[in-house]
RODO-2510 file (C-alpha; in nm, 4 decimals, decimal comma):
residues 73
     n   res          X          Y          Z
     1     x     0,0000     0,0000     0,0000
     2     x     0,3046     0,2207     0,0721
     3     x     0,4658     0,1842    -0,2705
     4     x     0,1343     0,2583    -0,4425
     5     x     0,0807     0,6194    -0,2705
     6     x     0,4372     0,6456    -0,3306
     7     x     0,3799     0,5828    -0,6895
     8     x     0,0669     0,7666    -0,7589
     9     x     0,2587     1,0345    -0,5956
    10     x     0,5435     1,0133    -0,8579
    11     x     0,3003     0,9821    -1,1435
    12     x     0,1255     1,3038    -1,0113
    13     x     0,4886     1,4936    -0,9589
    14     x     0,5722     1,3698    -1,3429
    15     x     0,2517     1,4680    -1,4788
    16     x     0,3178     1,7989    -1,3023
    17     x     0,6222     1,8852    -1,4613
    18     x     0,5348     1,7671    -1,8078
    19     x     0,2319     2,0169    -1,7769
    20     x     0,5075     2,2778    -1,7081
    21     x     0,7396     2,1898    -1,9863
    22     x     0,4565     2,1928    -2,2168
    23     x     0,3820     2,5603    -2,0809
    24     x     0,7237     2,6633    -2,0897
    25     x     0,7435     2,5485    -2,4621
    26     x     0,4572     2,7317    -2,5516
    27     x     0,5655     3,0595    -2,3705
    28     x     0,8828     3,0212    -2,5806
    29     x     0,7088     2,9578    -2,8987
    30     x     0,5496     3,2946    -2,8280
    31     x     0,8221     3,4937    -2,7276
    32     x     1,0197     3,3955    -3,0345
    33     x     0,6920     3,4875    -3,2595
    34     x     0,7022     3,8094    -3,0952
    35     x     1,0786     3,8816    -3,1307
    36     x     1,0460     3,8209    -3,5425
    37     x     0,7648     4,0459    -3,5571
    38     x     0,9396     4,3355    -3,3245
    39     x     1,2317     4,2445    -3,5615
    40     x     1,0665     4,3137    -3,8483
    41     x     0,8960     4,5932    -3,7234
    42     x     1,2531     4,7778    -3,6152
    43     x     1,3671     4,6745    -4,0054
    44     x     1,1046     4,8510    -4,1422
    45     x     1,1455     5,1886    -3,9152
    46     x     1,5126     5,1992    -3,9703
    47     x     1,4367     5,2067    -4,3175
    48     x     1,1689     5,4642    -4,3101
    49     x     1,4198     5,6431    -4,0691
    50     x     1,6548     5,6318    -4,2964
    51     x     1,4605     5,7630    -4,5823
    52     x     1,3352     6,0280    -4,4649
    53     x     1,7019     6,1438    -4,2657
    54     x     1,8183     6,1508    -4,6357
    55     x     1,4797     6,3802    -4,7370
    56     x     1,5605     6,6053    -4,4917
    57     x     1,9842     6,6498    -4,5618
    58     x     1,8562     6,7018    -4,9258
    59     x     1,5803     6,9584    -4,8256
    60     x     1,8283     7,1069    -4,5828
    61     x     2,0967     7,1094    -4,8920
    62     x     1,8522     7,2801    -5,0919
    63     x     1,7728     7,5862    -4,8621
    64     x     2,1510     7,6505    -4,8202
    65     x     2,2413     7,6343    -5,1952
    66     x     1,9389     7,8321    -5,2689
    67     x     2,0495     8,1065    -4,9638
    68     x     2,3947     8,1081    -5,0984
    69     x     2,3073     8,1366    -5,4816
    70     x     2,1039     8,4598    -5,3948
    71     x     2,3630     8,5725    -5,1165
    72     x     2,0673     8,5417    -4,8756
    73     x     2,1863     8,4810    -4,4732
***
């Protein structure tokens, strides 16, 4: 009777900690998911970051030519 309790126990512990690391794999799963996408997302704002830095400089560049062409400070 003692080794049955003991081993229902057991069973119950391993049952237990498969449950976890069956959560735990999911939770990772998810996190990784979420990492591409925020990965992605960061791609595509350095890019659009980096676009429009480049409008700017040229925008920039054009008010300066234009104020030095017409020697205007």
């Amino acid at each position: 009777m003692l080794l049955q309790t003991e081993l229902n126990r057991l069973v119950e512990e391993l049952h237990r900690a498969e449950e976890a690391q069956r959560n735990t794999e999911a939770a990772r799963h998810r996190l990784e998911v979420e990492l591409r996408d925020m990965a992605a997302r960061l791609e595509q704002a350095e890019h659009v970051a980096l676009r429009e830095g480049k409008r700017i400089v040229a925008k920039l560049q054009n008010r300066v030519n234009y104020s030095l062409l017409y020697n205007i400070y």
